[in-house]
DRENTORSE-510841 format. One record per residue (C-alpha): x, y, z; residue in one letter. Coordinates in steps of 0.25 Angstrom, whole numbers, plus 5000, padded with zeros to 4 digits. Example, Ala and Ser with C-alpha at 12.3 -4.5 7.8 and 13.67 -1.06 7.14 Angstrom:
<nodes>
504949825031A/505549965029S/
</nodes>
This chain:
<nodes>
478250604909X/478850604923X/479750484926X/478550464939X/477350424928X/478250304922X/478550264935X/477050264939X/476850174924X/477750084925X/477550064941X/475950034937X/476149964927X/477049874934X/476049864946X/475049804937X/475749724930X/475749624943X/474249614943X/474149494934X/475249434940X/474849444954X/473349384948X/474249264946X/474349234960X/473149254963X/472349164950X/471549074962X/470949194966X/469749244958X/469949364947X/468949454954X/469549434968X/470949474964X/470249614956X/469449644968X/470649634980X/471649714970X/470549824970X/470049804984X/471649814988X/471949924979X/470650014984X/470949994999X/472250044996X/471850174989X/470950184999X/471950185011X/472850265002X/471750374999X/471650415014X/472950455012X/472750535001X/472450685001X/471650684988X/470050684986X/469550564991X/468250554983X/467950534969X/466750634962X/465450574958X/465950564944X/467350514948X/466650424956X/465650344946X/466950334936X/467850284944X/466750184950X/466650134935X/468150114933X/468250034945X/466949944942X/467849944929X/469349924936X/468749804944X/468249744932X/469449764925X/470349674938X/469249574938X/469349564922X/470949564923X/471249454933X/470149384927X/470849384914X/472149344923X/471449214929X/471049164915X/472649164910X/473349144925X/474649114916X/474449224903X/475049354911X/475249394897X/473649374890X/473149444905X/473749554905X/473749594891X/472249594887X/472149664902X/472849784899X/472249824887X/471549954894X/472350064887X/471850004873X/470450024879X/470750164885X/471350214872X/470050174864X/469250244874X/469950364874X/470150374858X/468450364862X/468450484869X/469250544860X/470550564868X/471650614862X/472750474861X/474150524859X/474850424848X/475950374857X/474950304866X/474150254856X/475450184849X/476050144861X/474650064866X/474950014852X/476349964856X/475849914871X/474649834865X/475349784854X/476549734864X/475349664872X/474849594861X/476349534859X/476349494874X/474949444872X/475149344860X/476149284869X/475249194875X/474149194866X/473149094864X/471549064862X/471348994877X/470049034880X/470249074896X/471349174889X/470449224880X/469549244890X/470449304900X/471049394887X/469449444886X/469249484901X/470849554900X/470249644889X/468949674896X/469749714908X/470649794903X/469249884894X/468949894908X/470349954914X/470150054901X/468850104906X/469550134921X/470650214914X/469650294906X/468650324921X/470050344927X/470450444918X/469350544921X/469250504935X/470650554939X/470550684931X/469850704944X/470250614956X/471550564961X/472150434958X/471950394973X/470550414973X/470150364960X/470950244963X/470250204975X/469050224971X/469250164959X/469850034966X/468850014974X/467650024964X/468349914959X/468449824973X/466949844972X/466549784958X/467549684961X/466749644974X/465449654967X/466049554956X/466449474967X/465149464972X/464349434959X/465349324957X/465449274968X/466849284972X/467649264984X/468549364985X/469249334999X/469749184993X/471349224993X/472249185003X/473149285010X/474249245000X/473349314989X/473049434997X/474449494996X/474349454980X/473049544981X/473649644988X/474849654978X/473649674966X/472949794975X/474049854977X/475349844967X/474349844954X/473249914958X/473850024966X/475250034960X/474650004946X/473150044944X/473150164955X/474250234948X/473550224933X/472350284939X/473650384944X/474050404931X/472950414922X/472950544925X/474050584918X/473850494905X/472750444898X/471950314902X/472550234891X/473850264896X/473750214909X/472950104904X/474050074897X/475150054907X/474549904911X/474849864895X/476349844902X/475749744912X/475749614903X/477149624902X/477649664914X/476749564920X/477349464911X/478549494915X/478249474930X/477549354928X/478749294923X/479649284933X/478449254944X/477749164937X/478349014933X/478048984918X/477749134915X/478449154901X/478949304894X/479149264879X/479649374869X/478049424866X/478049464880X/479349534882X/479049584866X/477849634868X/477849684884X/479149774877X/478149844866X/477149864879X/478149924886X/478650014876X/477250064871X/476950074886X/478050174888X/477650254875X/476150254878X/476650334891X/477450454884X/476850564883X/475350524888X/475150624899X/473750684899X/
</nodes>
């Protein structure tokens, strides 16, 4: 595997691991108002980016109605996400674990289609979820608003499996840069019909908060979700999926040196070591 794939990983991984950190700036603003600017941001900027760009600028029919569903489903997945992150503002930890499970998801639904698994992912999602359930019991407890956030982190992430699956077969066809847009800004529009349902303001941030927002569209979205739509043409859903499983600890990481009474105990720096390891072993030999 070329030296530039790992460097696309970890650069990705990185990206998104500042999501939930970022969301912590911004815990007066309302879940679904963070999703939507991130997806609005991140959509203008394909956007302005595909002009540029010498590739097909459409999508098929076919292409069209899946990549409509994965962002119906990738905006649900955000508004899930943050929402999880608004119910344990100070658990970085519990957030981003139970928000990451995609790939476990993704596998299940392969093995369901009958995909052939090679044995070193499945033993290294072993190792990366097993590393995640030692960061996990860190901060455990039966609080019901983290039981509730831990419930909508697990729905998200059923949803993030999906779009990996859709974006799969989408980009044995069409160009990361035109599925990504598209796909973006699907999403926007579920967000803004949410919105709507539920009455939410989506313009109540200061201009303080609109740089943080621009951060999310562009640094995690961009840099993180537009390159695994990249790169999950060259290895399977569940491996892509898999890359966000380093976010908890990186994120945890982060978070302690930028957040006052964030704490790193030896379950976190224990089991983000196992996660890192069975990410880099879940990588070797994967391509399609």
């Amino acid at each position: 595997m070329s030296i530039g794939i790992y460097i696309l990983l970890f650069c990705s991984m990185f990206a998104v691991s500042t999501s939930p950190l970022i969301a912590r700036y911004l815990n007066h603003l309302d879940p679904i108002a963070i999703a939507f600017w991130r997806m609005m941001i991140g959509s203008i900027i394909m956007h302005t980016f595909s002009i540029f760009y010498k590739g097909k600028k459409t999508l098929s029919k076919k292409n069209s109605i899946l990549t409509i569903s994965a962002g119906i489903l990738l905006g649900l997945h955000f508004a899930l996400f943050y929402s999880s992150i608004s119910l344990l503002p100070n658990n970085i930890v519990n957030a981003t674990v139970f928000g990451t499970l995609a790939p476990l998801f993704a596998l299940l639904i392969e093995i369901y289609f009958g995909r052939k698994i090679k044995i070193n992912l499945v033993l290294g999602l072993i190792i990366v979820l097993t590393g995640s359930f030692i960061m996990f019991i860190s901060d455990f407890s039966f609080d019901s608003n983290l039981m509730q956030g831990n419930l909508l982190a697990v729905t998200c992430s059923i949803c993030f499996a999906i779009v990996f699956i859709i974006s799969d077969k989408v980009r044995k066809e069409e160009s990361a840069v035109n599925f990504s847009k598209f796909l973006f800004t699907y999403a926007t529009l579920i967000l803004f019909i949410i919105s709507i349902i539920l009455d939410i303001n989506l313009f109540s941030f200061s201009n303080h908060d609109f740089w943080y927002l621009l951060f999310l569209g562009v640094v995690p979205t961009i840099i993180g979700h537009s390159v695994f739509y990249y790169l999950v043409k060259y290895f399977s859903p569940t491996v892509v999926a898999s890359i966000p499983l380093g976010e908890p600890f990186i994120a945890s990481i982060i978070a302690y040196f930028i957040f006052p009474g964030q704490i790193i105990n030896a379950y976190i720096v224990f089991g983000g070591t196992i996660t890192i390891f069975g990410l880099f072993l879940i990588t070797q030999n994967q391509k399609k």
